[in-house]
N, C-alpha and C positions, 0 to 999 in steps of 0.2 A: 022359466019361460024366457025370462030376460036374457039369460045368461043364452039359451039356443038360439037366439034372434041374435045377438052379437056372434058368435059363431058362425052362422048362416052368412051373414054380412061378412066376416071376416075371409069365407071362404070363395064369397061370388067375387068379392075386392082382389084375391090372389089371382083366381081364373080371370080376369078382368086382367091382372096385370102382366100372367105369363101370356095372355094371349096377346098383348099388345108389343109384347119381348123380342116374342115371336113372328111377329108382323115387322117390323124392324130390320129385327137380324137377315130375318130371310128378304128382304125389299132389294131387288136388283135394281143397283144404281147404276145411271147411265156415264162413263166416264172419259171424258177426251185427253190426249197428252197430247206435247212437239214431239217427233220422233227425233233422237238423242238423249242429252246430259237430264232435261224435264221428264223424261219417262221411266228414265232407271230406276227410281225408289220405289216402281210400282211394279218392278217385276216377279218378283214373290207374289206378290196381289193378283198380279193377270195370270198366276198358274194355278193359285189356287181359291181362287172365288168364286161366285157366281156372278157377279156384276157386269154388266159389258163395258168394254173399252175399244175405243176408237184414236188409232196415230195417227197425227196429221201431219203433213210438210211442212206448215207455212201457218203461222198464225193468224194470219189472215183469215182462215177458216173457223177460229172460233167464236167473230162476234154473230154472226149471222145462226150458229149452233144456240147459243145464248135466245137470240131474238125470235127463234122460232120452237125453243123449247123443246128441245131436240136431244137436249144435253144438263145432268144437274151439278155433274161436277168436271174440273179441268184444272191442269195441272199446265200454266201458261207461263210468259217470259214474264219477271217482277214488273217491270213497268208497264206490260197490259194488265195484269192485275186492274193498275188506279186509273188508268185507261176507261177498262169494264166498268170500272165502280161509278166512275161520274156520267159513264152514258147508258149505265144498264142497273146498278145499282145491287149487284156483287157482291159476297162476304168472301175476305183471308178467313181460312181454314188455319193453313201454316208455311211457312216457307218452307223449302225442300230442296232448292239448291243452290248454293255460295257459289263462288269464286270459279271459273273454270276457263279462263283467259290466260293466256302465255302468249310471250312474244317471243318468235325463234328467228335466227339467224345463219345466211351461210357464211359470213364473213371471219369470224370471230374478231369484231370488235367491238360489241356492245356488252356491255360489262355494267352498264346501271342505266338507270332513266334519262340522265347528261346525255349519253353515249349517243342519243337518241338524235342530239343538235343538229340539223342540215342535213338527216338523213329523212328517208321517204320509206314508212311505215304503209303497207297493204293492208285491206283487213273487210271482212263483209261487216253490214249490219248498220247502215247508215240512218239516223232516224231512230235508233236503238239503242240499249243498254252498251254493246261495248262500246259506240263512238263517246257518248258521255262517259264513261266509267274512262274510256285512253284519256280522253280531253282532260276529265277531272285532276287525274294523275299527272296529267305533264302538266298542266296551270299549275299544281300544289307545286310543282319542283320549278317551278319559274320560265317553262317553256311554253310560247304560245303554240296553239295547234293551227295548221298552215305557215305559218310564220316561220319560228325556229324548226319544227316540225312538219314534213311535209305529207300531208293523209291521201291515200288512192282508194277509194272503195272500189270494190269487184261484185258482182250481183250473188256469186258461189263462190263459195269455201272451196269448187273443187276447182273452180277457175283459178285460186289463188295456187293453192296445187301446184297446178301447171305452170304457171306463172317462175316457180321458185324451180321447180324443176328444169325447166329451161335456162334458167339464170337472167330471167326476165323481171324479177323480181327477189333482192337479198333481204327483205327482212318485211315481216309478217307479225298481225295479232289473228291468233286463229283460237277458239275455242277445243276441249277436247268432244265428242271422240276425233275431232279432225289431224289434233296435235300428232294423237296417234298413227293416224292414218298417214300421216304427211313423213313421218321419223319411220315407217316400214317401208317407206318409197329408197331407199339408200340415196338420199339425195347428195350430192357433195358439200361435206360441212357442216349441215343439215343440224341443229341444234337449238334444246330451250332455253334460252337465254336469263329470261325474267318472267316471276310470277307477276301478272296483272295481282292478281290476292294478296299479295305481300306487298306490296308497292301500296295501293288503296290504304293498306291497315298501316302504312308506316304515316302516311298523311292524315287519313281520317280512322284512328284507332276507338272510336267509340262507338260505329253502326257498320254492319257487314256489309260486302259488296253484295248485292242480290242477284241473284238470274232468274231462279224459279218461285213460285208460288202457287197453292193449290187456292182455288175459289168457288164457291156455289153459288148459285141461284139465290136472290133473297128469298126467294118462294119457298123454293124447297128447303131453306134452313131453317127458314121460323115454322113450318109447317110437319118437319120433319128432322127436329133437334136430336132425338135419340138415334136414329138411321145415320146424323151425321158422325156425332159422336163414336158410332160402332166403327165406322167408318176410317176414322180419323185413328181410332186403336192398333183397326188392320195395318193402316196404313203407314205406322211409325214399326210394327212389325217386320215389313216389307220393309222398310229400310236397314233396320238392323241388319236382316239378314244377307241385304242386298253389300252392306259393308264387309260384313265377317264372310263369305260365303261368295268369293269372287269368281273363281273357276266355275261356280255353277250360277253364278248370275250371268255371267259372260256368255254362259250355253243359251240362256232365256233370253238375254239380248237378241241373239242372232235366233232365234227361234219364232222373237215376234217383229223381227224386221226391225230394230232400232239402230243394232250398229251391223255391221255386214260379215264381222267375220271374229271369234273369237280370240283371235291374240289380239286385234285390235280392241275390243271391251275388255280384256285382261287387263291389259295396261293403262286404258284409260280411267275406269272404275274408279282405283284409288287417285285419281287426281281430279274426280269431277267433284266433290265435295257433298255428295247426297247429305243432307242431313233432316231433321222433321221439329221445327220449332213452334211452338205453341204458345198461345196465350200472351201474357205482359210480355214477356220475351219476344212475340214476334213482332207486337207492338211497335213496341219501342224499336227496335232495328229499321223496321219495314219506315217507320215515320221519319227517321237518321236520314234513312237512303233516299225516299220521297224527294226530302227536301233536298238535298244535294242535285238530285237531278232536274226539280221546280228552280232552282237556283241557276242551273244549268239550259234549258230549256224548259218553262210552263207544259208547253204541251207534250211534252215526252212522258207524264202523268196522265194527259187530260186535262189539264190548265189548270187545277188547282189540287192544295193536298186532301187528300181523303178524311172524309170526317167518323167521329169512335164509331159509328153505325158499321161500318166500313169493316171493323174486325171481329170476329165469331170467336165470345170469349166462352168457351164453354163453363 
């Protein structure tokens, strides 16, 4: 009798737990990205899941997603990440995208970060990762920004564009897929000169330059740890494949409106740096880079660094 009664038990515990497997797996999660370089590792994902996913222009649009519950997960710039966290109270899932900054030139005279002296650098994103990530870089190499270096912000990447097309502007920090976009214009000269990526790691070789970050809801992580984790599986999935399997990621880019036309995602792809890092590992980077930019400006975080609550260590 004993023995049937632990059996019994043993078998309602199973059903008990493929049903709650099952509840998980199948939970369609609600999911925002930037449309560009923050999207692409989720493009495998948005072909074949059932989740919903929402592109958005402007970041701008994801605290209020956030604040109205609207949205459980988002794949945002690294420095809204800590942003979100001190005013909404957010968990890093994983970082997902590096480095994806070049500085191009029509001149051909810039040849290193020096080169850069008394010249007047273009670039969107004021207020944002690449102005600290350029500033960061030219301080490390002994040039002040404004000073030895002269910064123009433009409100669009496609304003810059035009700008270099014209010959209104020789020298430019443009992210990809832009980089791309700008090198199929035949501009005269038209060329990348320097990785932002490489320049950062020659200065600060112990924490990665950040762009992207995926994050949740506190609610729905602590509420719903196994959904995120299923999650976060697919998701490093979708990168894989989004790396090895370019010609056909490049179709799905322009098939969900992220870059506009596939030889432009062809070529950018391998230079946007998708990658899916977890756990101690994001940790520690994600806190490298914080602080460089608390260091740089408080508030380009949120005034302060993010506390361990702050990372979803599965």
């Amino acid at each position: 009798m004993k023995k049937l009664l632990i059996l019994v038990l043993a078998a309602m515990l199973l059903f008990v737990s493929c049903g709650a497997e099952e509840e998980y797996e199948a939970m369609t999660i609600r999911v925002a990205a930037m449309r560009g370089p923050t999207a692409m590792g989720l493009l495998h994902m948005m072909d074949n899941s059932n989740h919903e996913f929402e592109i958005l222009g402007s970041p701008d649009l994801v605290p209020p997603l956030f604040a109205q519950g609207a949205v459980d997960i988002a794949a945002v710039p690294g420095n809204l990440a800590a942003v979100l966290h001190n005013r909404m109270d957010v968990k890093a899932l994983a970082v997902v995208t590096l480095g994806v900054l070049h500085i191009v030139d029509t001149t051909d005279t810039i040849h290193s970060i020096q080169d850069l002296a008394g010249r007047t650098v273009f670039l969107h994103g004021q207020g944002a990762t690449p102005e600290f990530a350029l500033n960061y870089v030219l301080t490390q190499n002994g040039l002040t920004p404004g000073v030895d270096v002269y910064i123009e912000y433009r409100a669009e990447h496609s304003e810059i564009a035009a700008l270099l097309e014209s010959g209104h502007a020789e020298i430019a920090l443009l992210p990809e897929p832009f980089v791309s976009t700008v090198l199929m214009r035949d501009i005269d000269g038209l060329r990348v000169v320097l990785d932002l990526t490489e320049e950062w790691n020659r200065v600060q070789p112990h924490y990665d330059l950040i762009m992207s970050v995926v994050i949740a809801s506190r609610e729905f992580a602590e509420n719903h740890p196994e959904a995120i984790v299923s999650f976060m599986e697919e998701y490093a999935a979708s990168v894989a494949f989004v790396n090895a399997n370019v010609a056909e990621a490049a179709q799905l880019a322009v098939d969900f409106d992220i870059i506009p036309n596939t030889n432009i995602a062809a070529s950018a792809i391998p230079r946007t740096n998708i990658v899916f890092i977890t756990g101690e590992e994001m940790r520690q980077n994600l806190l490298g880079f914080y602080q460089v930019l608390y260091n740089e400006e408080p508030q380009s975080i949120g005034g302060g660094m993010p506390a361990d609550s702050f990372f979803f260590m599965p």
